[in-house]
N, C-alpha and C positions, 0 to 999 in steps of 0.2 A: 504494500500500500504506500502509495507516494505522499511526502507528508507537504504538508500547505504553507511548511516554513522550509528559509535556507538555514541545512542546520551548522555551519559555521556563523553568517552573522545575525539570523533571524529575522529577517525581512521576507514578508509572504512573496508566494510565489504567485504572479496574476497570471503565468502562463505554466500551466501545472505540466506541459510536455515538454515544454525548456530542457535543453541539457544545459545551460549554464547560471546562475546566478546573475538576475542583472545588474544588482548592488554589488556583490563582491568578487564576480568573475570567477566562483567558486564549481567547479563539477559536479551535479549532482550524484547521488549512488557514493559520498566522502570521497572520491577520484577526485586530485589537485594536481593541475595539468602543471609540471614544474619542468623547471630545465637545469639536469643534470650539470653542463659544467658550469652553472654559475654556484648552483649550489657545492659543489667542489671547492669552487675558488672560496666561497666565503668559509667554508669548514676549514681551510689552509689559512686562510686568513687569523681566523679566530685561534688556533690552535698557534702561530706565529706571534701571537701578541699572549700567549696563556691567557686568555679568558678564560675564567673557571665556570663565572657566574655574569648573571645581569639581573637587575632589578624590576620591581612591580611595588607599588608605592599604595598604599592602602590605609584604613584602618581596621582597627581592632573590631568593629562594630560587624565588618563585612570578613572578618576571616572567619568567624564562624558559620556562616552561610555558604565562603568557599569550600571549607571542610566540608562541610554538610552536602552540598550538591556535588562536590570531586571536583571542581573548577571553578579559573575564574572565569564570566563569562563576559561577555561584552554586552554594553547597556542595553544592546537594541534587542538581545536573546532574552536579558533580567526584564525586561519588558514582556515582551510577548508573554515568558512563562508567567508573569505576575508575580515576580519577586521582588523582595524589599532590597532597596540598594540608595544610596547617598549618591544624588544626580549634581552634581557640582559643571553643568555645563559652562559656564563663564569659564573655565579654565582650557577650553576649548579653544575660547576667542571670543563667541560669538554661538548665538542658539542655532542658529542656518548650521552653520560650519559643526557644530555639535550632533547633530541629529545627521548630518551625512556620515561624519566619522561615528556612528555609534553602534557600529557591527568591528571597530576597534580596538584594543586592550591596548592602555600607553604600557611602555614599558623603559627601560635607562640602562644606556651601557656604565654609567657613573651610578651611584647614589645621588636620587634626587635630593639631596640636602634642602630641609627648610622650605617645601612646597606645601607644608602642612600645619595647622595649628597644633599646639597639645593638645584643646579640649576636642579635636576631634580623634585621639589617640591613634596618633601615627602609627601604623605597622609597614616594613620592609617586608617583601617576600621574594627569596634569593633562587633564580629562574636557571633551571639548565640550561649549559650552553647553545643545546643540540637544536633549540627551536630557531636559532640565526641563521642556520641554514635549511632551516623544514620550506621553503618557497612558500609563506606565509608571514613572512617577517615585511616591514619597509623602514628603510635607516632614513629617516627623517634626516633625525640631526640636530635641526633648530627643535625648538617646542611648538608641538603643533597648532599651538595657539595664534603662533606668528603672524604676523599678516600675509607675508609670501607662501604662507599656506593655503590655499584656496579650501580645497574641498577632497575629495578623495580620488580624484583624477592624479593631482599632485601626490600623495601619499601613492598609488599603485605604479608612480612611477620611479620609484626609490628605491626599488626594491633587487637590486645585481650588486653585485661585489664591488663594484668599483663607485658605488651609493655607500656600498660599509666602508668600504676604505677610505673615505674621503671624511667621514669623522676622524682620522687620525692623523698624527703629524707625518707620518711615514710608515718604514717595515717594524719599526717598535711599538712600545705598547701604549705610548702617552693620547689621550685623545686634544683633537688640535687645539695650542696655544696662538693663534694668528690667525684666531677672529674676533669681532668686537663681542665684549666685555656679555653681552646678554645671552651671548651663544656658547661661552665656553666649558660649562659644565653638562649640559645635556647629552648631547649623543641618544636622541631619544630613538626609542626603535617600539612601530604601532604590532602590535602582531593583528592578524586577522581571524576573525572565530575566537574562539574557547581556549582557553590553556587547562591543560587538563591538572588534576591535583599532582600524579604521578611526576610532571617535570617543576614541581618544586622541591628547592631540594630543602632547605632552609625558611626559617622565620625569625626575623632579628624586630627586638624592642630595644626602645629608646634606655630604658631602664630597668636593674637588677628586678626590683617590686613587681611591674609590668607585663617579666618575662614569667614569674611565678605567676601571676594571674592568670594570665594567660593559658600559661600552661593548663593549669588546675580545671582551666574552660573547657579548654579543648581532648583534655585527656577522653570525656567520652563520644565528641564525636570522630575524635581517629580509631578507636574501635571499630564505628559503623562505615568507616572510610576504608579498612584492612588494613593500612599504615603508618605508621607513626612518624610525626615531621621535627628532626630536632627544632625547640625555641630557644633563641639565645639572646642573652644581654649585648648590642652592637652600640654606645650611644654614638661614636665619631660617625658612623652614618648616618645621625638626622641633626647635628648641629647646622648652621650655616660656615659655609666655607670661605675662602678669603678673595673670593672670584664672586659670589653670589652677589 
């Protein structure tokens, strides 16, 4: 039975015989028409600079509902399903530009330092490498908020290795210092669809207390998850940095 949503970014389908996604160019049947040597080149890439990890910037409020459903999902799918979720579009740019990107996951080759209040209890959640190459990824760069970010034409076309590599200074691992001053911690990377629970590998809080709460929360729904996610005390990851 053919289902009436795209299930990577959730947006109905008006033409139910479609084999593609009009919104996210996504193959129906989960088939995601990718090309092998780019995704090559960005595995070489990644692996050249040791990335271990990249970021997903969250709070505490919505990791329980990640656990609880096995991923995070993108606002336009937490929609559809009728889930509760913290809609902070302004951070988008702009509510247009918001609802086109929202079959999107942001996500940071940095820690996004300081994109978040405390009282909305910042949580980091530290992403396996292996999605920067899954041909689902698009390396922004800038925040997608920017102005020379239009809409998601821009974002699908970011997405080749030489889109990753141009957040960096070179064949090492620094990402670029010789752009203005509002670009240079980001290295944002949108993934498209769901991230599924399994490629997270990590959950970093701000503070020792935080990580205990936390925990103590979550200990029964990674029961119902199969898996257990270390949480750890990170605080240099959500201070402001000396670039921000």
């Amino acid at each position: 039975m053919l289902s009436k949503f795209c299930t990577e970014c959730g947006k109905r389908r008006e033409d139910i015989t479609a084999a593609h996604c009009a919104w996210c160019h996504t193959a129906f049947g989960d088939v995601v028409a990718r090309n092998d040597d780019q995704r090559a080149k960005i595995q070489e890439s990644v692996r050249r600079r040791s990335i271990h990890e990249f970021y997903h910037f969250t709070s505490a409020l919505q990791v329980l509902l990640i656990v609880r459903h096995a991923a995070i999902h993108p606002r336009a799918l937490l929609r559809t399903q009728k889930l509760p979720f913290l809609d902070h579009s302004q951070q988008w740019g702009n509510p247009a530009k918001a609802e086109e990107l929202s079959h999107f996951v942001s996500t940071a080759i940095a820690p996004p330092r300081g994109m978040m209040r405390n009282e909305s209890y910042p949580i980091i959640l530290s992403l396996k490498p292996d999605l920067l190459w899954s041909g689902r990824a698009a390396f922004v760069g800038i925040w997608a908020s920017d102005g020379r970010i239009k809409g998601s034409v821009d974002v699908l076309s970011t997405m080749s290795a030489e889109h990753f590599d141009s957040m960096f200074a070179g064949p090492g691992k620094r990402l670029r210092r010789d752009l203005p001053r509002e670009q240079l911690i980001p290295g944002e990377v949108l993934i498209r669809g769901s991230i599924s629970l399994s490629d997270v590998k990590r959950i970093y809080c701000p503070t020792a207390y935080s990580r205990t709460i936390l925990g103590e929360l979550l200990k029964g729904e990674f029961s119902k998850a199969g898996h257990t996610i270390d949480v750890l005390d990170r605080p240099e990851l959500f201070g402001r940095s000396e670039a921000a």
